[in-house]
N, C-alpha and C positions, 0 to 999 in steps of 0.2 A: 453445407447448410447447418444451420444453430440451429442448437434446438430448443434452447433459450437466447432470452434477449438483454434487455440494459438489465445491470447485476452493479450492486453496491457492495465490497469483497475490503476488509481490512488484512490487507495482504502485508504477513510481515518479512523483515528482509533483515539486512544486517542494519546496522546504527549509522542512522541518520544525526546530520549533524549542521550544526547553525555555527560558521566560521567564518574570519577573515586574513588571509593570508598576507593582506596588507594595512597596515593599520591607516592607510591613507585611503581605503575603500570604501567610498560612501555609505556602503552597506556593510562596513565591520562590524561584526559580532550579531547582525541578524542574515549571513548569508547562509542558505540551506544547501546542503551537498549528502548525496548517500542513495542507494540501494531503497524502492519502493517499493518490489514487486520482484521475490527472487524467482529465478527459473528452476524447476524440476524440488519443488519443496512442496512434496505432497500435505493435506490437509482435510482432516473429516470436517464438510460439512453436511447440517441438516437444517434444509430450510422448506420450503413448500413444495421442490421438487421431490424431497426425501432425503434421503441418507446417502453420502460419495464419497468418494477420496478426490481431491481435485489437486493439479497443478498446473504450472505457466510455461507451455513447453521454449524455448530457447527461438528465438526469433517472433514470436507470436504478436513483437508489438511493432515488426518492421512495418508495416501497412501503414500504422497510424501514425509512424515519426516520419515517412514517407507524405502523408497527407495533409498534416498540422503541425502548426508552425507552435515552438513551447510556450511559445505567449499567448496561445487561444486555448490551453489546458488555466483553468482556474486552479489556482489555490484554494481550497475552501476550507472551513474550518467546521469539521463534523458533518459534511456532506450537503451545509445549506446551503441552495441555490438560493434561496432568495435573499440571504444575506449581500452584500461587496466581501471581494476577496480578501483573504489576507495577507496576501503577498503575490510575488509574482514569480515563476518560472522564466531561467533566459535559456536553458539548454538540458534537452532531453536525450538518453541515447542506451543503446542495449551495449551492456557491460559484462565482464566474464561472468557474473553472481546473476545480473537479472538486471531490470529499467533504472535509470544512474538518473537523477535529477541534480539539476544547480541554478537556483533561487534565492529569492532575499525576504525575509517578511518584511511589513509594511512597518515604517516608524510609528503609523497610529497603534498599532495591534501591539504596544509594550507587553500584555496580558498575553499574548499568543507567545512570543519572545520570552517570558519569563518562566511560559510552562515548559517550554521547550530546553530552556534552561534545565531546570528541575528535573529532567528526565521522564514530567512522568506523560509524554506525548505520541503518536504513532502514526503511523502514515495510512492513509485508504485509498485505495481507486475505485472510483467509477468507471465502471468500463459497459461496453457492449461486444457481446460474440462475436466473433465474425463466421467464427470455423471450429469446429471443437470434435475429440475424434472422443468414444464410450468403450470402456473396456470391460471384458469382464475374464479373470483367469486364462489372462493372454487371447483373446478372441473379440473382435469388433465388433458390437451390438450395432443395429439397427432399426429404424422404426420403431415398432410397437416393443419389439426387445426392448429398448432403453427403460420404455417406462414400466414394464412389466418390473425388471429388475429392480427398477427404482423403488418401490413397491413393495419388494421382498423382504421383510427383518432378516433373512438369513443371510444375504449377499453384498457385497460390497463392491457398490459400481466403481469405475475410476475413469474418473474425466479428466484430459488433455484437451489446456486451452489452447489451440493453435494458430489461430489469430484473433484479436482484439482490436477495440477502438477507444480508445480514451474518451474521457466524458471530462472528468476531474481527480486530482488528484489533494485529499482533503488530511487535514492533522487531525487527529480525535486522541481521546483518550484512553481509550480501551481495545485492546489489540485482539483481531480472529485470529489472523495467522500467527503464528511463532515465532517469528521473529525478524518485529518491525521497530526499529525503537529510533525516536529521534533524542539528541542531545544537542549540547551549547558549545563551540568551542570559539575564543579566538586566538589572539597570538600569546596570551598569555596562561590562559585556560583550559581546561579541559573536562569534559564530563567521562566517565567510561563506564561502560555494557553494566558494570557493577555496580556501581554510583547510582547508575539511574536505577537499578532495577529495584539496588536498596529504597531510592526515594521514593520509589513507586509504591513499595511494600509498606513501607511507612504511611503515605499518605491513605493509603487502603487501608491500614489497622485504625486512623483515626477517622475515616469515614464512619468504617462498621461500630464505633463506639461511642459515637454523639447522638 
């Protein structure tokens, strides 16, 4: 049993990537491939439960690729539902790293394609609980434990998410987790881990100074 529920998590993974393997691909140079949501990459957050360490433990999304089909996960862009997507997913699937998506953005979205270009893009899921296990200095909390501990400035809970359900899986700009990073590549191109990071850093220095 969860002991939360529908959770908006910028889960980052390794580099994400916009490619086309064939240049006859209707979808060349907006097709998305990479790592959404890596397994066992722990991460502090503090949100309104409090303060945890959380990760995605290794099969945790078998349920929901069992349930839903990749064309009924939204692409979304920054987590808007009430937007239209921006692309589409054709094939979801648990990989040695963590959840492997392969997609295409939309030809209208050149703006979604461009930033993703640029590096400076990231991946997020919407997800819901399904099963999640509370740790504390190797000892499984329970009940009013969880939240007692939650609660404590001294202690550092650690949550295993053990199963999940996909809601959406959105592009934003701004990453929680460590490392999500989408890029551009196609048969001629490449962006890498570096390139983007630098772009990123870039575009952040001239944020902070207009």
């Amino acid at each position: 049993m969860a002991v939360t529920k529908y959770r908006e998590r910028t889960i980052t993974s390794a580099p994400l990537e916009l490619r086309s393997a064939d240049i006859h691909d209707e979808h060349h140079g907006r097709r998305l491939f990479g790592v959404v949501a890596p397994f066992d990459s722990p991460e502090i957050i503090n949100d309104g439960y409090g303060k945890f360490r959380e990760r995605i433990q290794r099969g945790a999304f078998k349920r929901t690729l069992r349930d839903q089909a990749p064309e009924r996960i939204p692409m979304l862009f920054g987590h808007d539902t009430r937007s239209v997507p921006v692309g589409k997913y054709e094939a979801l699937a648990e990989g040695p790293e963590g959840l492997e998506v392969d997609g295409y953005i939309f030809r209208s979205r050149e703006d979604v394609r461009e930033a993703a270009e640029a590096g400076v893009l990231q991946a997020s899921i919407g997800f819901q609980v399904l099963d999640e296990v509370w740790m504390l200095d190797g000892e499984r909390l329970h009940g009013d434990a969880i939240w007692r501990n939650l609660r404590n400035p001294d202690v550092l809970v650690d949550r295993i998410l053990t199963s999940v359900r996909l809601r959406e899986i959105s592009l934003v700009p701004i990453p929680a987790y460590s490392k999500t990073h989408v890029g551009v590549r196609d048969t001629t191109t490449t962006i890498s881990v570096a390139e983007a990071r630098s772009k990123l850093l870039r575009l952040s220095l001239r944020t902070r100074t207009k």
